[in-house]
C-alpha positions as CSV (number, residue, x, y, z in Angstrom):
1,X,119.8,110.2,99.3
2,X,118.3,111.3,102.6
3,X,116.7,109.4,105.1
4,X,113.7,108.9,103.7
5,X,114.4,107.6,100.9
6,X,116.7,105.0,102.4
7,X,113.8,104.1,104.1
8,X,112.0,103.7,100.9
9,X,114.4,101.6,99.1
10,X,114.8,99.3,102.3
11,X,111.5,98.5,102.2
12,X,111.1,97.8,98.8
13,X,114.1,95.5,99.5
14,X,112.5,93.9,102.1
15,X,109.4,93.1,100.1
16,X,111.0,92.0,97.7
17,X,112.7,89.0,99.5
18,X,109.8,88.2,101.2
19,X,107.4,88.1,98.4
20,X,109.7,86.3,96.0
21,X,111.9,84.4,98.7
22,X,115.2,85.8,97.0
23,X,118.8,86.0,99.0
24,X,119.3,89.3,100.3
25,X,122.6,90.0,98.6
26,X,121.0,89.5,95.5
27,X,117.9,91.5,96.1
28,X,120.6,94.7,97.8
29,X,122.4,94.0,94.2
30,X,119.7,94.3,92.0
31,X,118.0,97.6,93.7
32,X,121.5,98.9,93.1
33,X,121.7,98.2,89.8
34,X,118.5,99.5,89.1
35,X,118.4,102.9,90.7
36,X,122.4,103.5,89.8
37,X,122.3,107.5,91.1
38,X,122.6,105.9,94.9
39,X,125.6,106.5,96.1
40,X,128.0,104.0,97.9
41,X,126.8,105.2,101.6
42,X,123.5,105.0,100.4
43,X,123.7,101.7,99.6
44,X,125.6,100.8,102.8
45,X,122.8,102.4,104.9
46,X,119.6,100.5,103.1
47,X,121.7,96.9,103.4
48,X,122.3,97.6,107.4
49,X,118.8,98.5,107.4
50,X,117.5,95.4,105.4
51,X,119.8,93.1,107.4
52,X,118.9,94.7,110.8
53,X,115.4,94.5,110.1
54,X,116.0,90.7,109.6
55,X,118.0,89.9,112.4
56,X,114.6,91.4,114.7
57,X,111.9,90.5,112.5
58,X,109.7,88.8,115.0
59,X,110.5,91.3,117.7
60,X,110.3,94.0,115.9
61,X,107.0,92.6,114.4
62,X,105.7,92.0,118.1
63,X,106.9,95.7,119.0
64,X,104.7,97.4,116.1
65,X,102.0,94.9,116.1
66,X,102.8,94.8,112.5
67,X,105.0,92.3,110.5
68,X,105.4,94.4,107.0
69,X,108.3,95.4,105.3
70,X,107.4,98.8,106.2
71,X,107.0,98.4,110.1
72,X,110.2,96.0,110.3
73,X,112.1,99.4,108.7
74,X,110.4,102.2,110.6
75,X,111.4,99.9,113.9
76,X,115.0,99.3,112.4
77,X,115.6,103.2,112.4
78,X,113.7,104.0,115.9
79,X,114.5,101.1,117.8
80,X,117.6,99.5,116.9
81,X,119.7,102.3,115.4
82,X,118.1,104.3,118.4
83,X,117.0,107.3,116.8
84,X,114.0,109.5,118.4
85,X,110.8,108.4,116.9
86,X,110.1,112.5,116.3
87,X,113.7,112.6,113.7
88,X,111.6,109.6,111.8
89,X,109.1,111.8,111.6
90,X,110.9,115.0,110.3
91,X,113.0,112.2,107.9
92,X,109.7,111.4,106.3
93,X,108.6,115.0,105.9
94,X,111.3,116.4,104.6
95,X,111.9,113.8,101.5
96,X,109.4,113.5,98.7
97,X,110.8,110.0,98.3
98,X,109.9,108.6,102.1
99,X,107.3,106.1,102.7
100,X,103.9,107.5,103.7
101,X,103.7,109.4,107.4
102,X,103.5,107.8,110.8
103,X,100.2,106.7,112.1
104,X,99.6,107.7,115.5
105,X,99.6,103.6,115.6
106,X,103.2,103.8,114.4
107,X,104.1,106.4,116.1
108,X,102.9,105.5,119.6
109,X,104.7,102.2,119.3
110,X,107.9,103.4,118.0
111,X,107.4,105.9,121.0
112,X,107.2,103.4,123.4
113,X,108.1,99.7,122.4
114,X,107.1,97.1,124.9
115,X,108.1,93.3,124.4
116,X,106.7,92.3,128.1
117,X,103.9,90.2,126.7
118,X,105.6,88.5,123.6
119,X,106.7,84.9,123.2
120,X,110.3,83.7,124.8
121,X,110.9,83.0,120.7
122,X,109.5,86.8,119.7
123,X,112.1,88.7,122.3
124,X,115.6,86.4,120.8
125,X,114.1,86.4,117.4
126,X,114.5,82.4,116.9
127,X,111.8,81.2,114.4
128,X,109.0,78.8,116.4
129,X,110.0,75.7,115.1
130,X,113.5,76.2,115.9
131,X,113.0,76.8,119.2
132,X,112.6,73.9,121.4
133,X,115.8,72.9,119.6
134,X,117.7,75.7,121.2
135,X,116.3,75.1,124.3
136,X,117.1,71.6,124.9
137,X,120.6,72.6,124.1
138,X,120.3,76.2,126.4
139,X,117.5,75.6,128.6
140,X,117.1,78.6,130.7
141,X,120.0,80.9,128.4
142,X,118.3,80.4,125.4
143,X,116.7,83.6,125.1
144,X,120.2,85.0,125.7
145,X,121.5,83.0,123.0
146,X,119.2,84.2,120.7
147,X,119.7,87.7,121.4
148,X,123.2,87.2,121.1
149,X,122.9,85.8,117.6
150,X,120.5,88.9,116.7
151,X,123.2,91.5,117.2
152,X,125.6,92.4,114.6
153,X,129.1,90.2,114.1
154,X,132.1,92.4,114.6
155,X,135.5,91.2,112.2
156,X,137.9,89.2,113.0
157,X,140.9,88.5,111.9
158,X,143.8,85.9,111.9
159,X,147.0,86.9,112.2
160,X,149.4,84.4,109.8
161,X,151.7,83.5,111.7
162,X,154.3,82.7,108.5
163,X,154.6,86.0,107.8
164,X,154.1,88.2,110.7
165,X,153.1,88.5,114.5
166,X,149.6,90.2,116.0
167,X,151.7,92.7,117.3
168,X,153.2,93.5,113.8
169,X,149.7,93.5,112.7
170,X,147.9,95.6,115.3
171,X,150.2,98.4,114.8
172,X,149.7,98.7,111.3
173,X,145.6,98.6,111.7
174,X,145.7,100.7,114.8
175,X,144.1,103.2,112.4
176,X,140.8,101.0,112.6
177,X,140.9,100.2,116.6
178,X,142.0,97.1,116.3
179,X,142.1,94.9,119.2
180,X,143.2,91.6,120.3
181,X,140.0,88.9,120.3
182,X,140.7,87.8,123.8
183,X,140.6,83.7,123.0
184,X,142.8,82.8,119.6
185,X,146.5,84.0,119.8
186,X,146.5,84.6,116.4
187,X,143.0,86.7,117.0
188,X,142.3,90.2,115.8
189,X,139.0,92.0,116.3
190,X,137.1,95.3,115.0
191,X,134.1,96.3,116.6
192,X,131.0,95.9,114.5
193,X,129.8,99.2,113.6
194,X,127.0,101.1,114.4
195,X,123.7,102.7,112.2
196,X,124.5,103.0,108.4
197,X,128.1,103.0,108.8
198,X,130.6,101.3,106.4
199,X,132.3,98.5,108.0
200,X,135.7,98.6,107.0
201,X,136.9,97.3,103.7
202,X,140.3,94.9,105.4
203,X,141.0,93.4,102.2
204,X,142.3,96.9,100.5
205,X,145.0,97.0,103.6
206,X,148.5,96.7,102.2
207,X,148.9,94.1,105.8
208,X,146.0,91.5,104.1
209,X,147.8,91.8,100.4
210,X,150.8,90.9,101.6
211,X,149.3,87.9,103.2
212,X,149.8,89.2,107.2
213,X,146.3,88.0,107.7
214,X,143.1,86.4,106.7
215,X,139.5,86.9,107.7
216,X,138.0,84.3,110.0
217,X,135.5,84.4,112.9
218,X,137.4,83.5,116.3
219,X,135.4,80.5,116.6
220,X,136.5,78.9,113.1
221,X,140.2,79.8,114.9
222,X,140.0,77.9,117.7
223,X,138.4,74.9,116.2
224,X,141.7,74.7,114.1
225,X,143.6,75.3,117.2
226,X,141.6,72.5,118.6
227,X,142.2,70.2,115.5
228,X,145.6,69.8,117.7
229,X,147.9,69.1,114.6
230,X,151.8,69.6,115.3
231,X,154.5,70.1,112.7
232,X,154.8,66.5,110.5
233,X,151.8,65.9,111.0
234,X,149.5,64.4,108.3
235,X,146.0,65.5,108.6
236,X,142.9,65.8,106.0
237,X,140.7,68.4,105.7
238,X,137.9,66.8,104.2
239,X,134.8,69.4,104.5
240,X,138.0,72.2,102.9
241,X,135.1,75.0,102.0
242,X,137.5,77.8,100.9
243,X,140.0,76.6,102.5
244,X,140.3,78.9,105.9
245,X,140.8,76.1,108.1
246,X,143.3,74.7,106.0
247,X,145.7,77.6,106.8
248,X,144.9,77.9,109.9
249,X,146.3,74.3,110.5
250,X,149.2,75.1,108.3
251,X,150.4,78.1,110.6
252,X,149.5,76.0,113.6
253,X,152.1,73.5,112.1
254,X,154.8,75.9,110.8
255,X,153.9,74.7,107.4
256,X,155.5,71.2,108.0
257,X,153.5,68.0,107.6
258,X,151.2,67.9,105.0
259,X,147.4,68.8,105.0
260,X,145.2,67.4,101.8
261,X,142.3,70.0,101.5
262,X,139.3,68.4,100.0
263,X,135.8,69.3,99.1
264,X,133.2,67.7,97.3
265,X,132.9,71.0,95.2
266,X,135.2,72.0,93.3
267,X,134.3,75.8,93.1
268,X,134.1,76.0,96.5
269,X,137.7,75.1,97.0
270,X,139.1,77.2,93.9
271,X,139.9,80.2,96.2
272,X,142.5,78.1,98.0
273,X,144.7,78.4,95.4
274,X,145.2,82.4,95.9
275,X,145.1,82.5,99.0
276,X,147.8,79.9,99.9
277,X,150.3,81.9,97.7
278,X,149.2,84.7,99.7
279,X,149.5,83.4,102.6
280,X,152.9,81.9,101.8
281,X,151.6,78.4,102.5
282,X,153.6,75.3,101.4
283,X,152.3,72.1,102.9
284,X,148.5,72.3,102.0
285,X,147.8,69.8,98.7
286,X,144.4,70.7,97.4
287,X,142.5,67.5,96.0
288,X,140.2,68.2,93.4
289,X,137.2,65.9,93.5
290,X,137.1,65.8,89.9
291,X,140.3,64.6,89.3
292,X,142.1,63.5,92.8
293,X,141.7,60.4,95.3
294,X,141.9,60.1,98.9
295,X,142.1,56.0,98.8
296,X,146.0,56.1,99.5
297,X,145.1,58.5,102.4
298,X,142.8,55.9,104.3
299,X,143.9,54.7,107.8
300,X,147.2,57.2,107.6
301,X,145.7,60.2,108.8
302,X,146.7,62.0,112.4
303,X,144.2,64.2,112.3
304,X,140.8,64.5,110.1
305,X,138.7,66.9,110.6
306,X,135.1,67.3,109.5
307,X,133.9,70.7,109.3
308,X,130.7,69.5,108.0
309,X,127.5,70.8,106.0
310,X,124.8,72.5,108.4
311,X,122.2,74.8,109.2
312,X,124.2,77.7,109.5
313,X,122.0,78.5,112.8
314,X,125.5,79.4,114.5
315,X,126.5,82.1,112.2
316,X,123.1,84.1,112.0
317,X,125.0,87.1,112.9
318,X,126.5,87.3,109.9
319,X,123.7,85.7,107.5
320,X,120.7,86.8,109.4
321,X,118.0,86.0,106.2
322,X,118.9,82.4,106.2
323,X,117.1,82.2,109.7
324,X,113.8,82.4,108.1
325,X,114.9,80.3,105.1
326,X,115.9,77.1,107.3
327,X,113.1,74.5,106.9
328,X,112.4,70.8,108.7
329,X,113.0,69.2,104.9
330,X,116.7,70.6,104.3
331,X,117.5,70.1,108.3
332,X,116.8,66.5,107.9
333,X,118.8,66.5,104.6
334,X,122.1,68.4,106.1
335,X,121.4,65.8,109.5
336,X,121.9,62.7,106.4
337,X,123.9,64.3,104.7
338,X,126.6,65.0,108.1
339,X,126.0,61.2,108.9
340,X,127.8,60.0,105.1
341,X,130.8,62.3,105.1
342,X,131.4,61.2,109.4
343,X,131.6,57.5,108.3
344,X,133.9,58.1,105.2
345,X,136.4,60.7,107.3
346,X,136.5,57.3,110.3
347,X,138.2,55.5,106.9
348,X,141.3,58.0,107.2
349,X,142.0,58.0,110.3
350,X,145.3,56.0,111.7
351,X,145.0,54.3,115.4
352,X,145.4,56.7,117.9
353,X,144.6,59.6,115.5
354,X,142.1,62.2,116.0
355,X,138.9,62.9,114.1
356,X,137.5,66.3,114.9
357,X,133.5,67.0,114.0
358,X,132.7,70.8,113.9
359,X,129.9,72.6,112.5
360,X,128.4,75.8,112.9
361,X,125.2,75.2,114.0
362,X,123.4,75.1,117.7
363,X,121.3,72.4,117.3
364,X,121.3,69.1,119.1
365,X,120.7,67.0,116.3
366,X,123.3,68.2,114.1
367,X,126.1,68.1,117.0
368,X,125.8,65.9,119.8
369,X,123.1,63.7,118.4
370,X,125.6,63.2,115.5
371,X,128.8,62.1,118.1
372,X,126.1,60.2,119.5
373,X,125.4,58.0,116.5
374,X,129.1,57.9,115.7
375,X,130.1,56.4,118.8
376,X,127.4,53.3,118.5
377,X,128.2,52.8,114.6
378,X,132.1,53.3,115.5
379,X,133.2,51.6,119.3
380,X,136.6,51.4,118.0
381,X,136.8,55.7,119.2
382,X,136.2,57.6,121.7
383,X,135.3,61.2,122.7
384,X,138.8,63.5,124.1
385,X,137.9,65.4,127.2
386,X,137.6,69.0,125.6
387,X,137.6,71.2,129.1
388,X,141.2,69.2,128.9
389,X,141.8,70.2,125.5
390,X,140.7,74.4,126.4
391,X,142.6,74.3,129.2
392,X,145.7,73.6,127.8
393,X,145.7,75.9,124.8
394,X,144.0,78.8,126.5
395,X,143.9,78.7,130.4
396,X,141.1,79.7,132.9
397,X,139.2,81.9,130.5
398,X,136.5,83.9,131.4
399,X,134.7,83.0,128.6
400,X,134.5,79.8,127.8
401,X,132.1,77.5,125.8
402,X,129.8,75.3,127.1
403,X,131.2,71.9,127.6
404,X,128.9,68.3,128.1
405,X,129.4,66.8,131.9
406,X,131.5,64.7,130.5
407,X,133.5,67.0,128.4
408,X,132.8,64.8,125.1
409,X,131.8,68.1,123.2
410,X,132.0,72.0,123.5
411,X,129.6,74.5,122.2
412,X,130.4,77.7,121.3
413,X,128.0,80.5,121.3
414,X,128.2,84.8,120.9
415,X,126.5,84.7,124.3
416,X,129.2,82.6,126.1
417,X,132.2,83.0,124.1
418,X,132.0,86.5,122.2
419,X,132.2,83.7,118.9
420,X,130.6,82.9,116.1
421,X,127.9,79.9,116.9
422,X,130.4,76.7,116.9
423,X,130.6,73.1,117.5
424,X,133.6,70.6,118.5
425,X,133.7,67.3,119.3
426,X,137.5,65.2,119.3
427,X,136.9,61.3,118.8
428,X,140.5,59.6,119.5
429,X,140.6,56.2,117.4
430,X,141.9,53.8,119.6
431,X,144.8,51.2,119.2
């Protein structure tokens, strides 16, 4: 396929999820399935484009004056892949398959786009109702912010430290410019890529089959290095997912200790199994919540922590479509639903132990509202000190989250700390 008819597909794509409100993957999977003589770049170039033209859908739709599939993929190809407006134009003549011909409307705005008159919530591409949220938590960066979580995520990687070293690991995917992450020790990075490019497949390296590394945002790695569990320890995982956390904290504790990984779904947690032989991980005991308790766990736990349920506003990056799928109804629900699983993880902790809250959302009422309403429900703990906590594991850092005065929570944001969007909060039970 040429240009052209990329653009074609992308916008049928794009109609397609917003006239029947479908996931992107799934819509990406069914156009492939249904027009089967697209090759594997082909499909590579319409996703960037469909996921591009999500991540800058209200910019973009400021910029064209226009908020159709069909603008939102014209401006993808000008504006944010940064080819001249006048290759569009021979793309689109040249392919009996391209969408119709420029305007002189299209083309003049393509030519020159101008945001100077939009909306603060138009230029960083955070949906209206969202955004007094981010700005009570950013004030004046939130625009920033928003960019930030508009650009493409780059991948990063976690070196496992059972089985090898980043410098072990770096040489042998030196081939794809791979670099340390700057924060995580453990932290390996490859830029994100650029256009229609393929990003590259880590999973078929012979380093990831033999268990060297796993796949996890930088943020997600410094939360588990923030957990703060030591060999011997015992700590619960009680929000497991997939399990990445889960081997992060093993590594962190030389596989000593023990760390029950639970989640309230089961399928969500059935990849654990894999990849702890993988990873050559021993002291992880996965709970099923079909079959397995936590009762004999209660009040014996050194460390819990509570990666819980959330908007997902903090990983954008990565899932831009569910921006525009968030709604007030299913905030509220996550914001319940974060409130149930804090007071059942306050059961398992021991006296002095640690419960640690993360999510991966920015906004207020799903972090520090949340510690907020622990605390009164729960006077028996108290919030650690995390510019303390950073500045023990990683130093003076020029970039850094951003902490509360007090230093009861940290936020961590593409815009401040190159991350994934990430909060932490540590609440020491006391006696």
């Amino acid at each position: 396929m040429r240009d052209g008819g990329r653009l074609s597909a992308a916008i049928d794509v794009l109609s397609e999820i917003e006239t029947r409100r479908r996931p992107v993957q799934e819509a990406l999977k069914d156009w492939g399935n249904a027009h089967r003589f697209a090759g594997s770049g082909d499909r590579v170039a319409i996703g960037n484009l469909v996921f591009d033209a999500l991540r800058h859908k209200l910019s973009y739709a400021y910029i064209m004056g226009d908020a159709s599939p069909r603008a939102l993929a014209l401006a993808t190809y000008v504006i944010g892949w940064q080819n001249p407006v006048e290759q569009l134009v021979t793309a689109i003549e040249a392919d009996p398959h391209a969408p119709a011909p420029l305007s002189d409307f299209e083309f003049n705005k393509l030519a020159s786009p101008d945001l100077t008159n939009a909306e603060d919530h138009e230029v960083c591409d955070i949906p209206k109702w969202l955004y007094s949220r981010f700005q009570a938590a950013f004030g004046e960066e939130t625009v920033a912010v928003g960019r930030a979580l508009s650009a493409r995520a780059p991948i990063d990687m976690r070196v496992n430290t059972l089985k090898a070293d980043p410098e072990r690991v770096l040489k042998r995917l030196a081939h794809l410019h791979a670099v340390p992450s700057g924060l995580s020790p453990a932290g390996i990075r490859l830029a994100p890529v650029t256009g229609p490019r393929k990003s590259p497949h880590v999973q078929a390296e012979e380093g990831f089959r033999k268990g060297w590394f796993e796949l996890q945002d930088e943020a997600s790695q410094i939360a588990a290095l923030m957990v703060g569990a030591r060999p011997g320890d015992q700590v619960l995982d009680l929000c497991a997912g997939g399990g990445g956390k889960s081997l992060a904290l093993a590594a962190n504790m030389d596989n000593k200790g023990q760390i029950s990984a639970f989640d309230a779904s089961k399928l969500r947690l059935a990849p654990l199994y894999e990849r702890m032989a993988r990873a050559g991980v021993r002291n992880i005991q996965v709970v099923d919540p079909q079959t397995g308790k936590l009762d004999d766990l209660k009040g014996r736990m050194d460390k819990v922590l509570v990666d819980a349920p959330c908007s997902g506003t903090g990983v954008w990056r990565r899932r831009p479509d569910t921006k525009w799928r968030v709604t007030e109804n299913a905030l509220a629900g996550r914001v319940d639903e974060q409130r149930k699983v804090l007071a059942q993880a306050a059961e398992f902790v021991k006296p002095g132990g640690v419960l640690t809250y993360a999510t991966c959302s920015l906004l207020p009422e799903e972090n520090q509202d949340q510690v907020r309403w622990f605390l009164e429900q729960h006077p028996d703990f108290a919030p650690m000190d995390l510019r303390l906590e950073w500045a023990r594991l990683f130093g003076n850092t020029s970039r850094h989250p951003l902490f509360a005065q007090d230093g009861s929570y940290a936020t961590l944001t593409p815009a401040h700390t190159d991350t994934d969007g990430f909060f932490l909060s540590l609440l020491q039970k006391q006696g």
